[in-house]
N, C-alpha and C positions, 0 to 999 in steps of 0.2 A: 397651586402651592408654591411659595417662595423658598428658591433653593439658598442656603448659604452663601455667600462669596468668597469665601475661600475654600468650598469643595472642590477635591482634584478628580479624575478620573484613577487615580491609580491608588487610593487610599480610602481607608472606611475613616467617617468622622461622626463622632458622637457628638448631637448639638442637642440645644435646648433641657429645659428640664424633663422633655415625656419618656424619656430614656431611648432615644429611638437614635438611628443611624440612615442617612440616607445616601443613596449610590447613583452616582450617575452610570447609566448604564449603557449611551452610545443610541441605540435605535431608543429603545424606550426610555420616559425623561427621568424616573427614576423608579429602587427599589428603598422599600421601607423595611427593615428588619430590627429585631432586637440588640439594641449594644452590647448588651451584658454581654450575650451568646456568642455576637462579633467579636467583641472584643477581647473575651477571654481567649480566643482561637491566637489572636495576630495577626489574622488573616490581610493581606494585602492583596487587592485584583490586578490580579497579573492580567497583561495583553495581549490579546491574540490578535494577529495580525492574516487573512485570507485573502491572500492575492488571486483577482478576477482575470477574466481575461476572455475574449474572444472565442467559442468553441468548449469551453469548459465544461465539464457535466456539474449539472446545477445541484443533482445529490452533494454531490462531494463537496458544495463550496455552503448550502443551506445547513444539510447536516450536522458537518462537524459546528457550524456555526450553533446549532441547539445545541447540541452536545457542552461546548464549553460554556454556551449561557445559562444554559438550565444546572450545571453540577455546582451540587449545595441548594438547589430548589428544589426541583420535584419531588427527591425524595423526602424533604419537608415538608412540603403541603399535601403530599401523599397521610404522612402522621402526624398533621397538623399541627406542625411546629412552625417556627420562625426560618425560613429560608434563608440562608447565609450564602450571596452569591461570591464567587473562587475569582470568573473573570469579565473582562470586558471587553470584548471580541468589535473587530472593524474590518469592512471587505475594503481591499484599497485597489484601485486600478489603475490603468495609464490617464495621468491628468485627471485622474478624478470620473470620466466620464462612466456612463451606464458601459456595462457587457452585455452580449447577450449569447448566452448559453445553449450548448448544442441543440437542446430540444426546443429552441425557439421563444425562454422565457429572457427577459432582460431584468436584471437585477442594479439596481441602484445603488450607487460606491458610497461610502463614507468616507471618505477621501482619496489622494495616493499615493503612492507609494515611493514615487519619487521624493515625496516631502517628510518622509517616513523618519521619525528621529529613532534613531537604533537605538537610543539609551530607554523609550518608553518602548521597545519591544520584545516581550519577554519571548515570545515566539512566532514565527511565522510560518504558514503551513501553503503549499501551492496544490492545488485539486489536481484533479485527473485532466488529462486534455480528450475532451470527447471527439474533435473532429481530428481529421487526418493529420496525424502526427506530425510531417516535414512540412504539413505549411504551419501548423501553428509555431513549429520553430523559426521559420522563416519571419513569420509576421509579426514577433517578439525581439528583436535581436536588445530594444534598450531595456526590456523587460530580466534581460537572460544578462545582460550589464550589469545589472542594479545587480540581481541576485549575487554575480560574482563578488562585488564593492562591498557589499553586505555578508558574506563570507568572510571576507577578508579585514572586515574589521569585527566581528563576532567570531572568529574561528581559534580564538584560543580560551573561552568559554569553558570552562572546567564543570564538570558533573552535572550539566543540567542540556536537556536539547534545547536550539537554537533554531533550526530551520528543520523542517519536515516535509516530505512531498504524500500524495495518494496515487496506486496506481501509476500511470503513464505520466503524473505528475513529476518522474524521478528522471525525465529526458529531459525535460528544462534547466533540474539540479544539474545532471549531469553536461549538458551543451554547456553549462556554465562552468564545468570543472569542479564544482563540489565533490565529485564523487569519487575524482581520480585516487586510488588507491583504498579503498574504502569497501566496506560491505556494505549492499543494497537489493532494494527488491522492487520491482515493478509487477505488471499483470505478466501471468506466466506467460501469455498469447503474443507476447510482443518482447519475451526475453530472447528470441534468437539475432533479431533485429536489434535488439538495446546490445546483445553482445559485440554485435557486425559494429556500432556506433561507435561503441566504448569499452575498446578493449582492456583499458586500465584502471575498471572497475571491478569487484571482486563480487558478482553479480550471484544472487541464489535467490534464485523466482520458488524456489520452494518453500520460502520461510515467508509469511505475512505478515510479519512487521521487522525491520531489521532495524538496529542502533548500534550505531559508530560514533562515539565521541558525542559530537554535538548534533550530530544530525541523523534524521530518524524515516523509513522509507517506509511504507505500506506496500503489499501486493494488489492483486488486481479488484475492480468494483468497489463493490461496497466493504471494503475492509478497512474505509476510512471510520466504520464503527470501532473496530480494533485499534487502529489506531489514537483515535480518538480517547479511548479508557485509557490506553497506556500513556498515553502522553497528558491526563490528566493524571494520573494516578503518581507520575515522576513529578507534577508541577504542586497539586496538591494534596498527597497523600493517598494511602491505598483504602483507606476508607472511604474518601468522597469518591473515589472510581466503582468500590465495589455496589455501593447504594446506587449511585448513578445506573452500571451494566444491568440492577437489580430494576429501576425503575424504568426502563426502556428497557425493558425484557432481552435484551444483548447477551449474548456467551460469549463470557469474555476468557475464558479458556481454550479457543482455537490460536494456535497457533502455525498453522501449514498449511497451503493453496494448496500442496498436491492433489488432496481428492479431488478438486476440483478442475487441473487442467487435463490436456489431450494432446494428444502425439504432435511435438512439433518437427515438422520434414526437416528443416536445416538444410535449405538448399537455397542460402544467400552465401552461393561461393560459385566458379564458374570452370569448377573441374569437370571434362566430360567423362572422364573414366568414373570417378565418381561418382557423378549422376544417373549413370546410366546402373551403377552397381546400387543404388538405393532404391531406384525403380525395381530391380530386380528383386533386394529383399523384402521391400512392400509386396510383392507377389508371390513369392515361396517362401514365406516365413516360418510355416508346417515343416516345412522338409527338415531333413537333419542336416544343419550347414556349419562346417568349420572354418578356420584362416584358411587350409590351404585348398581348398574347392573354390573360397571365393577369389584367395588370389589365380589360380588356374584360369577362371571365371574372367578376369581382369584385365589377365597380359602381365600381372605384376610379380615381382615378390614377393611374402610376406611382408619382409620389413618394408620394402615400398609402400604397399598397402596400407598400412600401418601409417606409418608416415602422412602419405597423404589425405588418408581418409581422417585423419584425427586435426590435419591443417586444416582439411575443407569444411568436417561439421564439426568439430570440437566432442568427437566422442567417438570410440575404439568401433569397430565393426562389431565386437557381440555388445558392448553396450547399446548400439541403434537397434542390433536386431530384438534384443528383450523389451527397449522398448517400444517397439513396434509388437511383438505380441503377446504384454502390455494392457496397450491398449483395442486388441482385439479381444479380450479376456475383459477387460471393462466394457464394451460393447455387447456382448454378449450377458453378463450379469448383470446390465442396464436393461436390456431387450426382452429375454428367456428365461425360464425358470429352469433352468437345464442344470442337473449338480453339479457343483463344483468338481468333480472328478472329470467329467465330461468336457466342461470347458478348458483342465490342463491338457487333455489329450488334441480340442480343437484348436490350439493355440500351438502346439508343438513341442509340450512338455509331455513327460511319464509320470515323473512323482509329482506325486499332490501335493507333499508337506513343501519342496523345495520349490516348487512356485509359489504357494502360499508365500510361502519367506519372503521370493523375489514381490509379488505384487505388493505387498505391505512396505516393503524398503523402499515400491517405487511411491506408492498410492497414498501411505499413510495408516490403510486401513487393511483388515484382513479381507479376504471375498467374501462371505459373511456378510458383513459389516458395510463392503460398498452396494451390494447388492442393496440391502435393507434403508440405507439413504438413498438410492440412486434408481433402484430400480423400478419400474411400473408396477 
């Protein structure tokens, strides 16, 4: 079938008399939909832009790629209507060439990203980096350039996001400075480390998707699903998001990683008093411990204690100690069917209700509740 010559990629055009519209669509050479339908919308295919890369995990960089091709299809051909596709998605690399992705598959670029004209890019998303964090930064530096250059001519971008990351994807943002002062979120597993990195990011690994201005961060895994709905849903409305989350069976109602991470130790510091005192409450966590036992414990102060324990891991001594056990209380209601009364007394609480409270402020969820997702 002969396309038009003056079809663009960024624009639906109504040709001939069958009343039809046809789209260039990037991988595939076109879609065929209804103009009326099209047209009455206004709809205009926005660009997405998925920067590849060496070591990427190939979810994050495949999926969100269905994700934006498919919204405004499948849930039409699901009820047999006319598919109205939203956008026109491109993986762009260094120079163009193939990636190949942590698991070994190698994905084929649609161009790169150096050649990248900002004015056709409505958004650009960077995946998760699957292989070891500090070399992929390493191995990137003109990659972690562009992004800056491209910040800095998109960064005063008013009410729409402009760049996105997945996951571990938010240390590339960040190496390149996007992040500095900004709320953001990465995989909780590597928020101790992304804080050691960048300390003048306003980092909250509890929240699974965050947006700041123009740019918009996922947490950890697969929560470029999440992502994905919401940053269709700001591009095209919250109806093609909701049909979308509806047709890829998605909940798109999570909003928070906590149920899902686990105690991080916080010993990327190289205090030995310190060290040696988190060892210590990793093993007597049961016990009744207050400031002034553990500063005795120390050699310190309180306020010494204090002080330096809050320099070294960025959180108070009874904050480390709750969450340490925490997450022996999720271990335990992951493991055991043991009541919940029994698990506040094997973690080192008395009252029920006010653990309760404590677990849900940390976890999200009540014991109940994590049990019933989590447990065997």
């Amino acid at each position: 079938m002969q396309l038009p010559d003056n079809l663009t990629e960024r624009q639906l055009v109504a040709t001939g008399s069958h009343n039809r519209v046809f789209l260039r669509t990037g991988v595939y050479d076109i879609i065929m939909v209804d103009s009326a339908t099209t047209l009455q919308t206004g709809a205009l295919m926005q660009t997405v832009s998925v920067i590849g890369f060496d070591g990427a995990l190939a979810s994050a960089i495949t999926g969100v790629i269905d994700l934006f091709r498919l919204a405004g299809v499948t849930w039409a051909r699901i009820h047999d209507e006319q598919p109205v596709p939203r956008f026109n998605t491109r993986l762009l690399t260094r120079n163009g060439d193939p990636c190949r992705c942590i698991n070994g598959i190698t994905l084929l670029s649609d161009g790169s990203w150096e050649e990248l004209d900002t004015n056709s890019a409505d958004l650009v998303i960077v995946p998760t980096i699957g292989a070891p964090i500090d070399r992929v930064l390493a191995s990137n530096p003109d990659l972690i350039a562009w992004l800056s250059q491209f910040h800095n001519l998109n960064g005063s971008s008013a009410g729409q996001v402009r760049v996105a990351s997945n996951c571990t994807g938010a240390f590339l943002l960040a190496e390149a400075g996007l992040l500095d002062g900004r709320e953001a979120t990465t995989h909780w597993g590597f928020s101790n480390l992304f804080r050691q990195r960048y300390p003048l990011v306003n980092l909250n690994p509890e929240k699974l998707v965050t947006v700041d201005g123009h740019i918009a961060c996922a947490g950890g895994g697969m929560a470029w699903w999440d992502l994905g709905v919401q940053l269709i849903e700001r591009h095209a409305g919250a109806q093609v998001a909701r049909e979308l989350a509806k047709a890829f069976v998605i909940d798109a109602g999570r909003n928070s990683q906590a149920p899902y991470s686990a105690l991080q130790t916080k010993r990327y510091h190289s205090d030995p008093v310190i060290l040696k005192l988190q060892d210590w409450l990793e093993e007597h966590y049961v016990e009744a411990v207050n400031l002034h036992s553990l500063a005795a414990l120390s050699g310190l102060t309180t306020r010494s204690l204090m002080r330096r324990f809050k320099l070294a891991t960025g959180d108070t001594p009874t904050g480390y100690l709750q969450a340490i056990r925490i997450e022996a209380a999720r271990q335990h209601l992951e493991n055991s069917r043991l009541p919940v009364e029994d698990v506040t007394r094997l973690v080192g609480y008395e009252d029920v209700s006010s653990f309760s409270r404590l677990f849900r402020k940390q976890t999200g969820l009540a014991p109940g509740a994590y049990r019933s997702r989590f447990g065997r």
